[in-house]
C-alpha positions, 0 to 999 in steps of 0.5 A: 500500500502507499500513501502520502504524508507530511511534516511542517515544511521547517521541520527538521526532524519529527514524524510524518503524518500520513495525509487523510485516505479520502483526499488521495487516489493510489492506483498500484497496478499496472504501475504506482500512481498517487494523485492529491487532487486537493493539493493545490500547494506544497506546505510542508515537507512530503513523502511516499510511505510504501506499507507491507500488507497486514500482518495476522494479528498484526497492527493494521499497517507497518510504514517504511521510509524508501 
């Protein structure tokens, strides 16, 4: 799974917060592609967070910075 998250745009370190699933469209075949249609501006720092499907009895996803 992907996703978009962000951070303050003079942040320096802390944690991305995933942007809200309503408000992006992933489509990972046949090739990856996130569209943010209500972005209209960059304000703050952005990055793809690529997830590993759900474990059993597993937290619902597992992020890894790529």
């Amino acid at each position: 799974m992907l996703t978009v998250a962000k951070r303050a745009v003079n942040a320096s370190s802390g944690q991305f917060t995933p942007v809200n699933n309503d408000a992006q469209f992933v489509r990972e075949l046949p090739e990856d592609r996130i569209q943010v249609p209500g972005m209209m501006q960059l304000d703050g720092q952005y990055v793809i967070l690529v997830a590993n499907p759900k474990a059993v009895g597993g937290s619902k996803y597992r992020f890894k910075l790529m």
